[in-house]
N, C-alpha and C positions, 0 to 999 in steps of 0.2 A: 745258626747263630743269628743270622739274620732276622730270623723269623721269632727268636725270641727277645729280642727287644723291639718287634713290632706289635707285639700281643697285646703288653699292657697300654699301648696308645688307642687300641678301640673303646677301655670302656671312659677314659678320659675324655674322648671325645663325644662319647654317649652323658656322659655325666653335662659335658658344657653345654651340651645341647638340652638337656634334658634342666638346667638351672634356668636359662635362656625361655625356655616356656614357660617356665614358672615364673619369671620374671614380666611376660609380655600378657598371660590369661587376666591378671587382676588390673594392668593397664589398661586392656581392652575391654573389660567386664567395666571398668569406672567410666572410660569414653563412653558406654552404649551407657549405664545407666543417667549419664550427665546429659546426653542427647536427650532420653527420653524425657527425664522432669523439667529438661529445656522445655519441650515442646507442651508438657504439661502449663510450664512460668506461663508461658506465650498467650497460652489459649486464656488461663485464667486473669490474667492482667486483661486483654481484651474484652473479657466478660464484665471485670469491674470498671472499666472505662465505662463502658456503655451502660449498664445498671447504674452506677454514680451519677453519670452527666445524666441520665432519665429522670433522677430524683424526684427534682420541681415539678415535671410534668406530670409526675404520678398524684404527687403530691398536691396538684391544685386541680386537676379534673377527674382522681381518684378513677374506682375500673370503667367510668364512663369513655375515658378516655380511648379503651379497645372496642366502645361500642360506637361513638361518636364518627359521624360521617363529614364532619363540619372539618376545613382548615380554612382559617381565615386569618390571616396577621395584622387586618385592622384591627380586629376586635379581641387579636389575643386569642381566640379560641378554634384547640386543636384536636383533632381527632385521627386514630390510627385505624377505621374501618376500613375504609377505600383505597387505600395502598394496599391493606392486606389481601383486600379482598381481590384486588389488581393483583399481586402476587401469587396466587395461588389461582386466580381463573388464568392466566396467562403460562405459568406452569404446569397447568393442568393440560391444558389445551397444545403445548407445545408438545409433553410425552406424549400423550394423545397420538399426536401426528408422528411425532420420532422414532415411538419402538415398535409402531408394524414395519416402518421403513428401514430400520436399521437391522431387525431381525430377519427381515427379507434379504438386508444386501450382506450379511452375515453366512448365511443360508446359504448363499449362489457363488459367495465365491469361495466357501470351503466343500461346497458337494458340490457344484453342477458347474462351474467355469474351469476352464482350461486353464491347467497351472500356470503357464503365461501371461493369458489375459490377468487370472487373477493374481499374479503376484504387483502388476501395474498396477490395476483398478484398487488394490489394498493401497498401494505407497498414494495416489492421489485419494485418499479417506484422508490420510494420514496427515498430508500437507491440506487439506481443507480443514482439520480439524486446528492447524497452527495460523487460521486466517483472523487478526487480530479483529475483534467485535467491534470498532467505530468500523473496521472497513463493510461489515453485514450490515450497520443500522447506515450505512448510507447507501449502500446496494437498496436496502429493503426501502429507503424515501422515496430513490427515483424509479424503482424497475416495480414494485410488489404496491404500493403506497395510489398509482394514478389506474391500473387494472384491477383494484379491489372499490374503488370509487366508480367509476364507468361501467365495469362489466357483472364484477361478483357482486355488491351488494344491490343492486337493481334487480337484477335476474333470480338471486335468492329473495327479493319482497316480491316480485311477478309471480314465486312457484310456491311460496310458504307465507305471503303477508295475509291471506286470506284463512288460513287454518289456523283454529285457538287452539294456545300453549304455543306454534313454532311461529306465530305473528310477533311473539314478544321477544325471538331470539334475533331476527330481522330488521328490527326497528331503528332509525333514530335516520337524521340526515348523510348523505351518501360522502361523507369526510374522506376515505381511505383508511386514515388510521384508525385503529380499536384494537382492543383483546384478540380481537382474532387475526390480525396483521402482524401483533408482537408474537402472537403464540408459531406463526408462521415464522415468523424470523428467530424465534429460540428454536422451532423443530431442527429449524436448517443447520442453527448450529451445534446442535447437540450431538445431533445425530451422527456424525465424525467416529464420536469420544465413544458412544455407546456401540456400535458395529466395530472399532476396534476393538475395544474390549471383549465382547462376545465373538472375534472372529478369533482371538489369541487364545480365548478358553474354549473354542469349538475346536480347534488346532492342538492344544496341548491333550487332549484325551487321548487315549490309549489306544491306538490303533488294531488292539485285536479285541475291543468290544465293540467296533463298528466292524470288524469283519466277520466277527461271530453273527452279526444281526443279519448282514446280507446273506451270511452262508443259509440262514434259515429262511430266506425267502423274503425279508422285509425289504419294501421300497423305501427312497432315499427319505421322502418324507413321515414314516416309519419311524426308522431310525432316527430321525432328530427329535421326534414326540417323545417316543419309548424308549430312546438310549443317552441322546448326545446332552438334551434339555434336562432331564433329570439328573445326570452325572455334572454338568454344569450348575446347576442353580443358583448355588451360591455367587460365582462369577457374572454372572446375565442378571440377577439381582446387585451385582455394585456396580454392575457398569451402570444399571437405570440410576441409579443412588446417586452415582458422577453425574449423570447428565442433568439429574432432579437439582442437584445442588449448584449446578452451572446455571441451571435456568432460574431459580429463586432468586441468584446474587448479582443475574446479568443488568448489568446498568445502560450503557452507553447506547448502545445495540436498541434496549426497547425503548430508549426516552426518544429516539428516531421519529417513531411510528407505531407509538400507544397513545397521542394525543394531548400527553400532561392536563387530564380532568379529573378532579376527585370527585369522583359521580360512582355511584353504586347503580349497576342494571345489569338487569341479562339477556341487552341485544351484546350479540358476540361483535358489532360495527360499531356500539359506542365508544368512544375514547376514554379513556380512564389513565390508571398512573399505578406504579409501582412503588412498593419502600425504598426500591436502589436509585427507582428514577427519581424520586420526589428527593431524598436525598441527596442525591448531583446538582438536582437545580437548585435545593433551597437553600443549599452549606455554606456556599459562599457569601449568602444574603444574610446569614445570620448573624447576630453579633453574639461576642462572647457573653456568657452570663444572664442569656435571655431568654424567655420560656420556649421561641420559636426552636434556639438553639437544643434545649432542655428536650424537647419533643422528639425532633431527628433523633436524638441520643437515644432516646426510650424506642422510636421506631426501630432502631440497629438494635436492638437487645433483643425486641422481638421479633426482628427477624434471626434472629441467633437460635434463640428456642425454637421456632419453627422449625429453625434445619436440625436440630437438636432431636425434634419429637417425628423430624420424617424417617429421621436415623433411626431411633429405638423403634418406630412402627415395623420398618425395613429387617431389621436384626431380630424384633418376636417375629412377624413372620416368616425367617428361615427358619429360626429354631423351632418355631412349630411344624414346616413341612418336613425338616429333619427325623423329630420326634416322631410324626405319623409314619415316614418311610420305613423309621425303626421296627413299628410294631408289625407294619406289611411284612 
């Protein structure tokens, strides 16, 4: 008796369950797609801020404007070479130094450190990586900024001012700050972002195609060549992509100890200026509705597209090592 008026309460309860997720799939299908063209609004309202407020600038010094090395606010007349050029020698120079370092400390603490050591040496990446950028660019004034005036660029014009072609990378007076003092101080802080990343994607593989490798005789550096780096790539390529696009946008950190000079050269010890740093100092000076203001604008659009076009270079060359690994 019992049992038969318990019967028909299972599919009743199966039905309210079953109306209940028909009820919740098309609420949660609307939140994700309402995030998504969120995030869509966002980017593209940003894009036209910066394109709009460019207008004038474009408009009164036409493409000379991206070749122009001039910024002068006596005369009105501005140019976006020397920041960019500053942006992208000081990013360059920062992965440069960050992803042999970061690949190394990637390396040691998921094959060769003692899971101890390395579960600490990981969480201090981790909190270095949360160390706010004014607190680097004033580390990097008083510790990196009087030992690259004194020591390093002296001793680099003693050992290369005499040799053509590396005379010209050495040059200029012994300042401290330059290109190669902010690219130091983006390595340092990049480098956090990028070895975590590559140590959560060297960590997340499949631990019986690194033991298949050993079983065949392969040594540890073997293995990350031929097993761990190939099965990662995609991962080790966005963690450089993070740190590429931290270091193009880092402001505060390089206006330190980049010098604030819009000078184009390639001593790695001249001081120069970035889009973000030139930016910070000039925004406030600007007033509304004015070409200087118009300029910064047009600078931020272009540095938009840069990171825009490091992105799609980044994304064909996976898809192409993808495609070759295909045909292997």
């Amino acid at each position: 008796m019992d049992g038969s008026t318990q019967q028909p309460a299972q599919p009743t309860v199966a039905k309210a369950r079953h109306s209940g997720s028909l009820t919740g799939d098309p609420l949660f299908k609307a939140l994700a797609m309402a995030t998504g063209i969120g995030v869509l609004l966002v980017l593209g309202v940003i894009i036209a801020v910066m394109a709009i407020g460019g207008i004038p600038a474009f408009k009164a010094f036409g493409p000379g404007f991206l070749f122009s090395a001039v910024w002068n606010p006596v005369t009105q007349h501005f140019g976006a070479a020397a920041p960019v050029f500053g942006t992208l020698a000081s990013s360059a120079l920062g992965l440069l130094i960050a992803v042999p370092l970061a690949f190394g400390t990637a390396f040691w603490l998921t094959a060769l450190a003692p899971p101890a050591l390395s579960s600490v040496i990981g969480m201090a990446v981790q909190l270095l990586a949360a160390v706010p950028s004014i607190i680097f660019g004033m580390w990097g004034f008083f510790v990196l900024v009087p030992p690259m005036a004194h020591y390093v660029q002296p001793t680099a014009r003693h050992l290369f001012g005499h040799i053509p072609g590396l005379s010209a990378l050495v040059a200029g007076a012994p300042f401290g700050t330059g290109l190669l003092t902010a690219g130091l101080i983006l390595a340092i802080m990049i480098m956090p972002s990028i070895t975590a990343v590559m140590r959560d994607v060297f960590v997340s593989m499949p631990a019986v195609l690194r033991e298949s490798a050993y079983g065949l005789g392969a040594t540890r550096w073997e293995v990350m060549r031929q097993v761990v780096l190939p099965w990662s790539r995609q991962g080790v390529v966005g963690g450089i992509v993070l740190g590429m696009g931290r270091a193009m946008g880092e402001t505060m950190a390089v206006t330190f100890v980049i010098g604030d000079s819009n000078h184009i050269g390639w001593s790695l010890f001249a001081p120069s200026n970035t889009i973000a740093s030139l930016i910070a100092l000039e925004f406030p000076e600007s007033p509304a509705g004015s070409l200087k203001l118009a300029s910064l604008m047009a600078l931020g659009a272009i540095l938009m597209a840069i990171s825009f076009i490091t992105l799609w270079c980044s994304r064909m060359l996976l898809a192409r090592g993808e495609a070759q690994a295909g045909k292997r």
